[in-house]
N, C-alpha and C positions, 0 to 999 in steps of 0.2 A: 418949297422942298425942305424936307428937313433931314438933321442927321443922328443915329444912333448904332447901335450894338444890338444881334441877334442873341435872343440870350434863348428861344428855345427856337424848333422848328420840327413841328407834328400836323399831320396828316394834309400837307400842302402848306399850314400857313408858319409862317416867321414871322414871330414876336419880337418887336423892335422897340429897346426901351432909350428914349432919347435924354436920359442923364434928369429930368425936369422934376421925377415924384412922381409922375402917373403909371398909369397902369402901361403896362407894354402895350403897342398898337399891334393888331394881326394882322398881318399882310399879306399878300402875294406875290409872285415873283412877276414879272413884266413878261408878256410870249416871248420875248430874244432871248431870254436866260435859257428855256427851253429848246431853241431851234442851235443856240449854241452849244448845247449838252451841257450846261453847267447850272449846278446847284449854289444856291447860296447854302454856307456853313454856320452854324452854330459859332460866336466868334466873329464873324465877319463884323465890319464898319460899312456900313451902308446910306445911302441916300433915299429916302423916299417918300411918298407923296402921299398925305393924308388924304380920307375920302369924305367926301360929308354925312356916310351913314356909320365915321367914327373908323372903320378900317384903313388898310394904305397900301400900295403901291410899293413893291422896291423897284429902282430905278437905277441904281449903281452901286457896285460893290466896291470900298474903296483898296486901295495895295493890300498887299494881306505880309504881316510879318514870316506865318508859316502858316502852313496847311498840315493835317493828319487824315487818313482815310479811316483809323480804327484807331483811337476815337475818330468819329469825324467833327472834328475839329478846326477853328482857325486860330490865332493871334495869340497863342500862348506864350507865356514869360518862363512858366516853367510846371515840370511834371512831377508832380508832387505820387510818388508811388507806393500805395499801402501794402505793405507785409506785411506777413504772421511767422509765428515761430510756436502757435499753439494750432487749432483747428479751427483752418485746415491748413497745413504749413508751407509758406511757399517757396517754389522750387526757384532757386536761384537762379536759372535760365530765364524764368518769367522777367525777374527782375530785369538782367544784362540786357534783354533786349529791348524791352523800355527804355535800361538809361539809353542804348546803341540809338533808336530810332530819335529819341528826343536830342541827344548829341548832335544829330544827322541834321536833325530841323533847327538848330539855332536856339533850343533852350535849355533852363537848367533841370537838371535831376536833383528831387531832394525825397530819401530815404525815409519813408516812415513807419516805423513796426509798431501796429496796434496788438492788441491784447498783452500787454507788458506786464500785466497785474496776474494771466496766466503762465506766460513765456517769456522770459527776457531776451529770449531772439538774440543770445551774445554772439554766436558764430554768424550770422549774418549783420549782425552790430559793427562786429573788429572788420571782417571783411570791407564795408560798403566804407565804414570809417578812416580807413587803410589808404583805401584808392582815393581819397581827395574829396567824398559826398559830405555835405551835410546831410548826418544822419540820427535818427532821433527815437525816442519811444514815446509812446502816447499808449492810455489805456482810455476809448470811448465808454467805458461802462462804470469806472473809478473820477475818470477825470484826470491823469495825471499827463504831463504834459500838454496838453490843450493849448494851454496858451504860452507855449514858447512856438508850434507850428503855429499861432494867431500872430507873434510877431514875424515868422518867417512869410507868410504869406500877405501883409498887410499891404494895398496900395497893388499890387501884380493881381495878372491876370493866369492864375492856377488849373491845371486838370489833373483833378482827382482820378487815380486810373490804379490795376490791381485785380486781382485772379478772385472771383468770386466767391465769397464769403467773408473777406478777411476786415470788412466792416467801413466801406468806405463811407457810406450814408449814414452809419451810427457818428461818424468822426464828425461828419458835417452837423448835424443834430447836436452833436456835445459844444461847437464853436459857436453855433448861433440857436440857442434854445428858441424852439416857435417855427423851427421849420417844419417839424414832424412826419421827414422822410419818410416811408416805408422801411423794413427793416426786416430780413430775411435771417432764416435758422437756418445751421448749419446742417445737413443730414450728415446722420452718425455712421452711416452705413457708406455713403461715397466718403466721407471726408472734405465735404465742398458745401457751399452756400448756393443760394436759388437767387437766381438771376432778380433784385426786386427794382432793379435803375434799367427799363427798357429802352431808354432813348438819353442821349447829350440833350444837359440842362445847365445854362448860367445862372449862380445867385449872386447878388452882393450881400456882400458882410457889411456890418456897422464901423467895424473897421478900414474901410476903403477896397477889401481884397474883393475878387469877382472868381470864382468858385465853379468849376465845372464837374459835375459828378456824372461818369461815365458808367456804361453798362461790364459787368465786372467779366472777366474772359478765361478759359481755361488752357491747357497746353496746345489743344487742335486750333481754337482761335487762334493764337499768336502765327500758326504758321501762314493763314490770312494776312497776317499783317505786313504792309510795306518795309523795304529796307535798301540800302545803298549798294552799289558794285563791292565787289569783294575788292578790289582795290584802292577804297576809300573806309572799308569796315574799321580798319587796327587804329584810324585818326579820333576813331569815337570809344574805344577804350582808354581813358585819359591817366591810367598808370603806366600804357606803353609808352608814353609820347616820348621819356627819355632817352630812347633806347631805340628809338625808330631809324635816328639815321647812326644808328653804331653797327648795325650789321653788316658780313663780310662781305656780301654780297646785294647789289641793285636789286629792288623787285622785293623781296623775300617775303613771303607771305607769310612768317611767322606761325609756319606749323607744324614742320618739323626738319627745317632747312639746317645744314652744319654752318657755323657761325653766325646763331643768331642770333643779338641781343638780347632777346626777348625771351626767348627760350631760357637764354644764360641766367637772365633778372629773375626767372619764373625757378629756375632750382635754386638761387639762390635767398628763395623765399620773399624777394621784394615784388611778386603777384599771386595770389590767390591763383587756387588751382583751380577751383572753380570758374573762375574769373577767364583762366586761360581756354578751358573748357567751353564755355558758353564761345566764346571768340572763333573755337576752331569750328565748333555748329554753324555758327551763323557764316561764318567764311565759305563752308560747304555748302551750304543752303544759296548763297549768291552765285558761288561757281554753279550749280546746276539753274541758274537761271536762264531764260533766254531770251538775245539780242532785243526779239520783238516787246516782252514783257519789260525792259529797261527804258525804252521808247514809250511805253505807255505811260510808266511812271512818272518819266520825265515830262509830259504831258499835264498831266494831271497836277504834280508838283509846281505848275505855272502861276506865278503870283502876276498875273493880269487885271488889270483893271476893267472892269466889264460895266460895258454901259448901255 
C-alpha cells in the first residue's frame, strides 16, 4: 500500500501522486466510500493500492486538516484570493466571504489584486491592508509581483479561488511558465470572465508550493457556498476581535445593538464600512438558516478518517 495526495479527481477517477517523480496513478475509490456517501477530495492524503495494469485502489483517506465544499477542497494552508480593481472589478462581498469561510476552516487569507498594471485596486488595497491581511498586487500579463506571491506561497498547500475573470490561471501560468492553463476573455458586455478552470486541480511549483486552481464563481454562486452559525460569524472578521468582548451587552450581534463596540470602532473609522457591511450580510444570511441545514453541515464538515 502506498501513500500520496489527490491532486485531481475527474469523471470517477482520483489521481494520486506519491511525492516519487511519476506520473500520478488513477484510481478509484473502494465500494465503502460509496455506501458511506463519501467522496474523496481533491487535497485529501490517502492510502492506496497499486493495480498491475498500473491503476490503484483508494483504500483510506487520511485526517483531513479542513474540508471546503466550494471549492471542493481539502487540506489547505491557505486561500490565496484573486481581485480586480479593473475588469471585471470585484465586489468586496466576494472577497469578505472567502476570507469569513476560510477563517471558519482554519486557514490563512492572503489578498491578491491582479491586473495592477490596469488598476491599482488602492481602495481595496488600504482596506484588506488595514484589517491585518497580507495583501498584495501582482500583474499576470507584465509580471510584477509574481514572485513576492512565489515567496508567500512556497512549501504550503494554496487554493487559488476568485469571481471569474479576474485571472486566476494567467497568475498560475506567470509563476510557473510551461503550465499553459487555459485562459478566458473577459466579456465586454457582462463585465465577467468565462468560466475556463471546470474542475479543482493541484499543481506543484518548483518552488515546493502545491497550487490549487479553482473553478472562478460569481455573486449567485457564493450564496451556494458554506458558512458558520451567525454566532460564531464576527470570530472570522479579525479586525472585530478587539472589541468583541467590550460590548455592553452579552450576545450582541454587532448589527445594530446600543453599546456596541464594534459599532463604536466602525464610526470611529477603525473598520471599513464595507467590511461592516459584508459582516451584517452574512449574519442575515445565517440567521435565515435552518436547524436542519446546520446539521448537515456539520456532517459533512466531519474530518473522519475513512477506511
Amino acid at each position: 500500500m502506498s501513500e500520496g495526495i489527490i491532486l485531481k479527481a475527474l469523471s470517477g477517477f482520483y489521481y494520486v501522486d506519491d511525492g516519487s517523480g511519476a506520473p500520478p496513478t488513477a484510481c478509484r475509490a473502494r465500494g465503502r466510500f460509496r455506501h458511506a456517501k463519501i467522496s474523496p477530495l481533491v487535497g485529501d492524503r490517502v492510502r492506496f493500492t497499486p493495480l498491475p495494469d498500473g491503476s490503484g485502489a483508494v483504500d483510506e483517506i487520511l485526517p483531513r486538516r479542513n474540508q471546503f465544499q466550494r471549492p471542493a477542497v481539502a487540506n489547505i494552508d491557505q486561500m490565496v484570493i484573486i481581485a480586480s480593481g479593473a475588469v471585471p472589478v470585484t465586489d468586496p462581498f466576494l472577497i469578505d466571504r472567502m476570507i469569513s469561510l476560510a477563517t471558519w476552516k482554519g486557514c490563512e487569507s492572503i489578498i491578491c489584486l491582479n491586473k495592477c498594471d490596469l488598476d491599482s485596486a488602492q481602495s481595496l488595497y488600504e482596506i484588506y491592508r488595514s484589517a491585518g491581511f497580507t495583501t498584495l498586487r501582482v500583474s499576470a500579463g507584465t509580471g510584477d509581483g509574481i514572485d513576492e506571491l512565489a515567496e508567500i506561497i512556497a512549501g504550503k498547500v494554496s487554493a487559488f479561488t476568485g469571481n471569474s475573470g479576474v485571472g486566476k490561471s494567467s497568475i498560475l501560468n506567470a509563476l510557473e511558465p510551461g503550465f499553459g492553463l487555459p485562459v478566458g476573455e473577459v466579456s465586454d458586455k457582462l463585465g465577467r470572465g468565462r468560466h475556463t478552470t471546470r474542475h479543482v486541480e493541484l499543481f506543484r511549483l518548483k518552488n515546493g508550493a502545491i497550487v490549487a486552481d479553482t473553478p472562478g464563481f460569481s455573486s449567485f454562486d457564493t450564496e451556494q457556498m458554506e458558512g458558520c452559525r451567525k454566532e460564531d460569524l464576527a470570530a472570522t472578521f479579525r479586525e472585530f476581535e478587539p472589541y468583541l468582548e467590550q460590548c455592553r451587552f452579552t450576545g450582541c450581534a454587532h448589527v445594530k445593538e446600543k453599546g456596541c463596540a464594534v459599532l463604536a470602532a466602525l464610526k470611529e473609522g477603525k473598520i471599513a464600512p464595507s467590511r461592516h457591511e459584508s459582516y451584517v450580510r452574512l449574519y442575515n444570511e445565517a440567521a435565515q438558516r435552518k436547524d436542519w441545514e446546520e446539521k448537515k453541515r456539520s456532517v459533512q464538515n466531519s474530518n473522519k478518517v475513512i477506511k
